[in-house]
N, C-alpha and C positions, 0 to 999 in steps of 0.2 A: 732319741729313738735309735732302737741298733736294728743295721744295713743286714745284716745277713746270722745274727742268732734267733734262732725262735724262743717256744718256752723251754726245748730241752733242745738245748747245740744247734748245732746247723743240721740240716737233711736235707735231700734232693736225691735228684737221680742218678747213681755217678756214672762220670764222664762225663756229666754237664754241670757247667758250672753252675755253685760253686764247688760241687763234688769232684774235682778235679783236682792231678796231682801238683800242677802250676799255684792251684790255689791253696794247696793244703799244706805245702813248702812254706807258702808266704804267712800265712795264719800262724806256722808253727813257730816261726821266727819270731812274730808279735808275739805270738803267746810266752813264748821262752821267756823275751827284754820284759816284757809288763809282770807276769810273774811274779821274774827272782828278780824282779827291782823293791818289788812289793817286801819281799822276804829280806831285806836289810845285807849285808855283806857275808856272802857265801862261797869260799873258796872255788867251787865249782859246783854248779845248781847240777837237778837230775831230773828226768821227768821218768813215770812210768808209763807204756804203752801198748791197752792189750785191745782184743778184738774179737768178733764176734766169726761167724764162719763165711760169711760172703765172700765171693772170691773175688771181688773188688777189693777188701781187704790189704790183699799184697800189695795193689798198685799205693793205695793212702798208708799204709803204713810205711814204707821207702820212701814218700814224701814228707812224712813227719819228721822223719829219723834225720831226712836231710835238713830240714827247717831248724829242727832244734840243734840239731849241731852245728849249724853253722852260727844259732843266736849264743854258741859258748856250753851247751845242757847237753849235760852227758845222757846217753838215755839208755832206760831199760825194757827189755822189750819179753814180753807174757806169753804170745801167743794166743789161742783163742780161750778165754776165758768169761767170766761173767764180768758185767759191768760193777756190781757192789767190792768184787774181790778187786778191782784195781782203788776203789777209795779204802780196802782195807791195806793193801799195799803199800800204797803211798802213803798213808801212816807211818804202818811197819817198819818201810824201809828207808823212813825220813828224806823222802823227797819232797822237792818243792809242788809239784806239777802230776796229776793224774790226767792220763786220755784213754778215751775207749772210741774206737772205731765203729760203729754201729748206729743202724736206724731201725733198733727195738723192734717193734712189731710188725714192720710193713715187710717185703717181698724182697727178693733179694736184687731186684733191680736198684733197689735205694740203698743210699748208704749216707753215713753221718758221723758228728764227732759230739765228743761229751766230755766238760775237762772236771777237772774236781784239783781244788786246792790241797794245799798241805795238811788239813785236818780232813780231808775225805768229804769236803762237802761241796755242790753244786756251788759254781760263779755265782755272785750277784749280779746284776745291771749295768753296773757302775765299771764292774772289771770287764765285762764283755763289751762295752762299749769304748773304754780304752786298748783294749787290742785292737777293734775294729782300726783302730788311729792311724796303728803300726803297720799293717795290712803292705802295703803296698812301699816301706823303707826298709826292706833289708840291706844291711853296710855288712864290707868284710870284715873278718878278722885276722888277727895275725895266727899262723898257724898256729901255736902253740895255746891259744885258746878256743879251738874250735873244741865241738865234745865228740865224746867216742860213745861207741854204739857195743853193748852184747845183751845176750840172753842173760833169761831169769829162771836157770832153768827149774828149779825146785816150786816157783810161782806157785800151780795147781795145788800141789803138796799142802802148802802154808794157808793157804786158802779154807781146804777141806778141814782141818785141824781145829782152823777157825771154827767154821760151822758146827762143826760135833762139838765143840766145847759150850757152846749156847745152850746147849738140850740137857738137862739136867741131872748126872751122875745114876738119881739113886730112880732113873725113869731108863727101858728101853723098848725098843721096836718090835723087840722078838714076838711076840705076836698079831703082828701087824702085816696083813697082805695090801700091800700100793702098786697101784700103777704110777708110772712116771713118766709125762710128757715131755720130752725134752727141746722140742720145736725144732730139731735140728739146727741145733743153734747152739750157743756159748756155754749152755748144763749140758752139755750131752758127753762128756766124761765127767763131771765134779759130779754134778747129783745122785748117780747110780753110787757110785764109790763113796758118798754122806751118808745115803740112805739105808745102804748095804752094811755095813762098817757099825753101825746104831742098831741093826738087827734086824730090819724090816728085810721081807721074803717081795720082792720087785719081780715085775714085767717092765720091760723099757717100751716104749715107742719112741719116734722121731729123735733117734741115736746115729742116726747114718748119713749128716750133711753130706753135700758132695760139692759144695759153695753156690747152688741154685737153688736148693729146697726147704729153705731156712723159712720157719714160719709157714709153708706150704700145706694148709689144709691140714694144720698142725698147732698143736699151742694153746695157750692161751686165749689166742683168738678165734681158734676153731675146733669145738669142743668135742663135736660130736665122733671122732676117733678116740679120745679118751674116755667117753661113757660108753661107747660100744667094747670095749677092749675091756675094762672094770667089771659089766657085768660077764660077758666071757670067761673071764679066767674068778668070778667070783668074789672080786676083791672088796677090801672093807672102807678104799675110799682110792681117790684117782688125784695128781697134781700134777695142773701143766705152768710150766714155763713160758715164756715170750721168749724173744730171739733172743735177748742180751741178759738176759736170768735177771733182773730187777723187778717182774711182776709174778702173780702167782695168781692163778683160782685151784678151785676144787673141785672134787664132783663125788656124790655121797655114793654107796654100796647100792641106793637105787637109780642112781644115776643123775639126781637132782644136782644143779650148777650150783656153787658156791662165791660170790663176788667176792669182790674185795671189800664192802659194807662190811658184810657178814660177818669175811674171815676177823677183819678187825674186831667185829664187834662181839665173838667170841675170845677172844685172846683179852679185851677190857671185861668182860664178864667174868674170866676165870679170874682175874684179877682182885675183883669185888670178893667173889665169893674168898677166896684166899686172905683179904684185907688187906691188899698190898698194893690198893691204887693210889696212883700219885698223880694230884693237878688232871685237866681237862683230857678232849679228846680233839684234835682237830684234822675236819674233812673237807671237803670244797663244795662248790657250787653244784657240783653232780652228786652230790652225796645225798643220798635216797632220806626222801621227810621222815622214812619207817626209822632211821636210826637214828636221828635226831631226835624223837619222841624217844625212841629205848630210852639211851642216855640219859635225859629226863627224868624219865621214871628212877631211872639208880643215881640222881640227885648228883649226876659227872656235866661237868660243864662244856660246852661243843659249842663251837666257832668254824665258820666256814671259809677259808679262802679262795683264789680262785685258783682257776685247775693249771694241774701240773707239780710233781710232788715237790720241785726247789719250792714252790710258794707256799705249800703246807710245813716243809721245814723250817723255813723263813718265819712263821706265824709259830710253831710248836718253839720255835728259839726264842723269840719275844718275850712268847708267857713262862715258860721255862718247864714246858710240858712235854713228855715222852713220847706217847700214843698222836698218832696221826697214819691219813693214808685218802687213797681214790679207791673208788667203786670197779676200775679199771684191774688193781689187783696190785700198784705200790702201797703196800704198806712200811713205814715209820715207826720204827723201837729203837728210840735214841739211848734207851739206856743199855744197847744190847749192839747198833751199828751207828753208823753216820749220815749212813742213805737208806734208800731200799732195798733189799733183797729178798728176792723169790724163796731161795732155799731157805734160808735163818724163818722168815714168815710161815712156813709151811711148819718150821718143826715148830713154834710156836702154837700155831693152832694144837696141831698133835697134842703137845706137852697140856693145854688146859684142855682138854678132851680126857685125857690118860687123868688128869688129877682131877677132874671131876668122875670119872667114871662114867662116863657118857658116851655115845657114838656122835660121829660127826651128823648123824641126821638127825640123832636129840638136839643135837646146838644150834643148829640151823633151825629149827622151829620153834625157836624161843624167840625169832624176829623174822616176820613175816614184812615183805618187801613190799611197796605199794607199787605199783602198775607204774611203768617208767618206758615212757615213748621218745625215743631218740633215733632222729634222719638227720643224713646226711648230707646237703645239699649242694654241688658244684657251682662256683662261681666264675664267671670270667673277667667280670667287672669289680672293682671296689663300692661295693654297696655300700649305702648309708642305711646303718641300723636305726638311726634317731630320727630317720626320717617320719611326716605325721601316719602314714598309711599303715605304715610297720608297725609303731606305736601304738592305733590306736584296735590292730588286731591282736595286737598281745592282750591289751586290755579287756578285750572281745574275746579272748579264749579263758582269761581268766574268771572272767563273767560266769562263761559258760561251765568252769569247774565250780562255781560255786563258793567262789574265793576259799575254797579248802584244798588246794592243790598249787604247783607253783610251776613257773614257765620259765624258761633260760635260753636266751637266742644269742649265740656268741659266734665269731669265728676262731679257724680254728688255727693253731700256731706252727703248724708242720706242713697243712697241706691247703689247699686250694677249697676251700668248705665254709659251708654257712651251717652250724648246727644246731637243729631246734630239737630241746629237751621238753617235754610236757610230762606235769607228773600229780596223779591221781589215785587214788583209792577207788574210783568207778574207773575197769579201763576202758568205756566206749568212752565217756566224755573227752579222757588223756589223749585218746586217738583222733577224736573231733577238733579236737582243741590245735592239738599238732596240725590233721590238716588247714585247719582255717590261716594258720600262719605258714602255713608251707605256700597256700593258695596269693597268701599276701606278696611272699617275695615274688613267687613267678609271675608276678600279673607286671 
């Protein structure tokens, strides 16, 4: 069991532990030794280190810089960038060790870390569990093996290059009106300057972090400034960002939301028709029954893991399959990055939209979403889900769907929550259903 990762890094409040600069020294140090021990004999290891726009930010990035360097790791440091551009990085620039500073889509009161290995991919278990070990034994060194610390300054640059090379030569923007959410947060210079650069004619929103308004009534998570502003200026489709640019939705020319199902299941659709699918699709436990049946239908094979996109790449690694993603707006194009990324997702959809000749609200109506009821429920205690009462109202909601609908009562890995998903094709029963197990836990 590990003491303090959840399913993506640590997160908390910072200033309280563990988001604390005492603790983020000590973490950094494990993390350094566990590592480059993993990575065989490296003259001098390196990690890279970027971040999102919180202004807790500066306090945990100075405690990294100090952790790693005293574990011997030279380190390079980004500045506020997106979280996929540090697993492109640490590729690029053959480091052992990727860290992003950030906790994605919550407020700017939280803050978190996120490592990625030398091939740009999420920790497994096993390595987050053996840091955990190291936590609390930092040894000195002799000076001459401590690491040195500078910028990167070009980062951004390398980054956006990247992206534009994704979107395919003989395809471009120019006539394409977007708006762009950038959550005031980690896109809010790359994406205008991708977007722009590819030919599309942009309006920016949430470009003016000030390290408090990150994700603020903004984003990803809060849509409704991005469809009010779309139809305003007329645009032919809208993309917001999360805080650390790893997720993406959409929102059509009428203003209709676009998940992360969808966008996926547009980008494997344009695939189909092109004939250029390769091996299944894989989504999680919250992945809408409506996409599951598509897939079906186009005879693409789909497997669900459970949530959180390390575990959907985890399972897409297994079978040796590309496509994967959350409803949440990580999408997975292993043949294209390593991890998720908002921006590279976004121009994908575009690109099979452009080569279908289609609008993004044609595409979106090729898959019709079934009713999907998800609360949030605070906890203080560690509930027991297997308990009989719990049980045998799941079975009692599911009843009540008509066994044509499905139920998923999980906690959640970041925050203090019990959440119950119901999901139906009727949505009064999804909503019955929901409450009769919401009625179960409070009683």
């Amino acid at each position: 069991m590990r003491k303090y990762f959840g399913t993506d890094g640590i997160r908390g409040k910072a200033g309280k532990f563990p988001i604390t600069a005492d603790f983020f020294s000590k973490l950094a140090y494990a993390a350094g030794k566990v590592l480059t021990n993993r990575v065989g004999n490296i003259k001098k290891p390196s990690v890279i280190i970027g971040k999102d726009t919180r202004v807790s930010g500066y306090m945990l990035e100075s405690a990294l810089e100090a952790g790693f360097s005293a574990a011997g790791v030279d380190v390079y440091l980004t500045g506020p960038i997106p979280t996929p551009a540090i697993a492109y990085l640490t590729k690029a620039m053959r480091a052992q060790v990727g860290v992003v500073i950030s906790a994605s889509h919550n407020l700017f009161q939280d803050n978190g870390i996120k490592f990625f290995s030398g091939d740009g991919l999420k920790l497994d278990d096993s390595i987050e569990i053996e840091i955990e070990k190291y936590i609390d034994s930092i040894e000195g060194l002799d000076s001459e093996e401590i690491g040195k610390a500078k910028r990167v300054e070009d980062a951004q640059g390398r980054y956006v290059e990247f992206c534009k090379n994704t979107f395919p030569r003989n395809l471009n923007l120019d006539n394409l009106k977007i708006v762009l959410d950038c959550s005031n947060g980690a896109t809010y210079q790359v994406a205008p300057k991708i977007f722009s650069e590819l030919g599309a004619h942009i309006t920016k929103v949430g470009v003016e972090p000030d390290g408090k308004n990150i994700n603020q009534d903004c984003g990803s998570t809060h849509l409704d400034l991005l469809k009010s502003k779309v139809k305003e200026v007329n645009a032919d489709l809208g993309i917001a960002f999360d805080g650390d640019g790893d997720r993406v939705l959409m929102v059509t020319a009428s203003g209709d939301i676009v998940d992360g199902d969808q966008l996926l299941y547009i980008i494997v659709a344009n695939e189909c028709v092109q004939n250029k699918i390769k091996g299944g699709v894989v989504g999680t436990l919250m992945t809408n029954l409506a996409m599951e049946e598509a897939l079906k239908e186009k005879n693409i094979p789909f497997l669900r893991s459970n949530v959180g996109d390390r575990y959907v790449s985890e399972m897409m690694d297994d079978n040796n399959w590309i496509y994967g993603g959350e409803n949440s707006g990580h999408i997975l194009l292993k043949d294209i990055h390593s991890t998720g990324d908002g921006i590279i997702s976004a121009l994908q959809v575009i690109k099979a939209i452009q080569e279908r000749k289609i609008s993004l609200q044609d595409a979106v109506n090729e898959i019709k979403l079934y009713p999907q009821i998800l609360v949030n429920l605070p906890i203080q205690t560690d509930l027991n889900l297997d308990s009989e009462v719990i049980q045998e109202s799941i079975k009692s909601a599911e009843t009540l769907m008509e066994s044509k609908g499905r139920v998923l009562l999980r906690k959640s890995g970041t925050e203090p929550l019990i959440r119950i998903m119901t999901e139906c094709k009727d949505f009064d029963k999804a909503m019955q259903a929901n409450q009769l197990i919401k009625n179960a836990l409070e009683a």
